[in-house]
N, C-alpha and C positions, 0 to 999 in steps of 0.2 A: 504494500500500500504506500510503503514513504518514498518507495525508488519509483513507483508510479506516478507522483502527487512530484517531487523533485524533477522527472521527464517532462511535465505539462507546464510548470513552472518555467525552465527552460526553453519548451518549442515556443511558449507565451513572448519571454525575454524576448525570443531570438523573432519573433513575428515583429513588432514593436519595435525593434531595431532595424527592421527591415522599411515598414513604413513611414517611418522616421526618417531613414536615407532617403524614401523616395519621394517624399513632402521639400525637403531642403534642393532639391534636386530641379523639382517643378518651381520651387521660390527660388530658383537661381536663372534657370531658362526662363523667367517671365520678367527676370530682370531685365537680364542680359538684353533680351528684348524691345524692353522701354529703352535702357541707352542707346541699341541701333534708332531705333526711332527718334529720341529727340539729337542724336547727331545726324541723321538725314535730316531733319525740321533744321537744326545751327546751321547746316550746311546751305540751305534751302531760301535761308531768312538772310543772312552775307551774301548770299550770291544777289538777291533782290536789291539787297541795299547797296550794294555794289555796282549794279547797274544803273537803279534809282538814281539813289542819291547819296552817293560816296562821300559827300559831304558830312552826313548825319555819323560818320563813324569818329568825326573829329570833335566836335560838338561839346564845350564846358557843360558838364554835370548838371548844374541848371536850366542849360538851354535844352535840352531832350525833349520835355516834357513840354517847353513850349509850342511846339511842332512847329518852326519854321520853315520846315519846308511843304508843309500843309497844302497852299499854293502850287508847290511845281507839279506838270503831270509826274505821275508813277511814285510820288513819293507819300499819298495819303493813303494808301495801303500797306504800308511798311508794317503796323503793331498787331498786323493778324494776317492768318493765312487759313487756308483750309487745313485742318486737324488739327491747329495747332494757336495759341496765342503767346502775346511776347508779355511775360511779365514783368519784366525790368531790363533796361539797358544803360548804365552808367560806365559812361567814357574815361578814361583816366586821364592824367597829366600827361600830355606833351613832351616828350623827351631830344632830346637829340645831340650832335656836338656840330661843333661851329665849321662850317661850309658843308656839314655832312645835313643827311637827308633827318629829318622831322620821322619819328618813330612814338607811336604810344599802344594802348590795350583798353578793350572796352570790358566791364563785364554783363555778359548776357544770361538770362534767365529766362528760357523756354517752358512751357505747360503744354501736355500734349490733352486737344478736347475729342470729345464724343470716342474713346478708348474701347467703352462699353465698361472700364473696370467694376462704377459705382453709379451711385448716381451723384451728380454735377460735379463740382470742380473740384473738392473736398480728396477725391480719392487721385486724382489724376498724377500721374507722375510729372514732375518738374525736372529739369536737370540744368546744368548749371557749366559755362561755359567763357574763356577768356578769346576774346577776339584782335589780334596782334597784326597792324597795320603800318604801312610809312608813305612818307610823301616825299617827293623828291623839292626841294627849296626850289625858286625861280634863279636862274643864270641873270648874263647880261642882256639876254635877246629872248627869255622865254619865258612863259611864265610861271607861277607855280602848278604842278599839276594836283587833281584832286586823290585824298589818300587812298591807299592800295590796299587790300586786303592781302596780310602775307600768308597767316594760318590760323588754326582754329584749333585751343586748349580745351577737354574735356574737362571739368572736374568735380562731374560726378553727380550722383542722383542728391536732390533734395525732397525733403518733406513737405507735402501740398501745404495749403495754407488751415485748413482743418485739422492737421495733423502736430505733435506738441514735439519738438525737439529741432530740428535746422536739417542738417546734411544724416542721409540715410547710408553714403556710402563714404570713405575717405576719399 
């Protein structure tokens, strides 16, 4: 009876540990997932604005949000897209050195919508993104050109806005 009750015990352990693995496994692939998707969306959303309005990548912190380029064509759809909305885009400082090219980093925050995960916006995965660009200074005879998008930092999933903690991943 005890070596029988200690077997059932064990195949129990060992079931449990099985669906255990295979729980972690699915919450890893559904991850994985989401970052392919909100790095096609960064990808997606730079390329827009790059074409738009290359301008908007240079842009002081304060002025984002004024939408100055509201006005030009192609650039009043820059903060949404299909599947997807821009939650925040904050430009950073200006960098560069002296006759060399004008260099900074925006940081982007992406939400991916209508996912099906939940319902509204509460469950949607966000992911979180540094956008690193430059401009070449004006010469004697040319003038300055508008900034370039050079590449696109992942870093990494964040927690919706329903959700209590910040970054889900490092």
């Amino acid at each position: 009876m005890n070596v029988a009750l200690l077997l059932m015990l064990s195949s129990l352990l060992l079931l449990t540990l099985a669906l255990q693995s295979r729980l972690q496994a699915a919450v890893q692939r559904q991850r994985r997932l989401a970052e392919d998707q909100l790095m096609n969306v960064a990808q997606l959303w730079a390329g827009r604005v790059q074409r738009g309005c290359p301008q908007a990548l240079a842009l002081a912190a304060g002025d984002w949000h004024r939408q100055p380029w509201s006005g030009q064509a192609g650039c009043a759809a820059l903060e949404a897209g299909e599947g997807y909305r821009l939650v925040s885009y904050v430009p950073g400082p200006v960098a560069g050195e002296a006759g060399g090219p004008d260099q900074g980093t925006g940081d982007l925050v992406l939400e991916l919508t209508g996912t099906g995960t939940g319902t509204g916006t509460d469950t949607a995965p966000r992911g979180a993104f540094a956008l690193h660009w430059r401009r070449e200074l004006p010469g004697d005879d040319t003038p300055a050109g508008p900034p370039q998008l050079v590449g696109i930092e992942e870093r990494g999933l964040r927690a919706s806005a329903g959700e209590a903690g910040g970054e889900v991943t490092p």
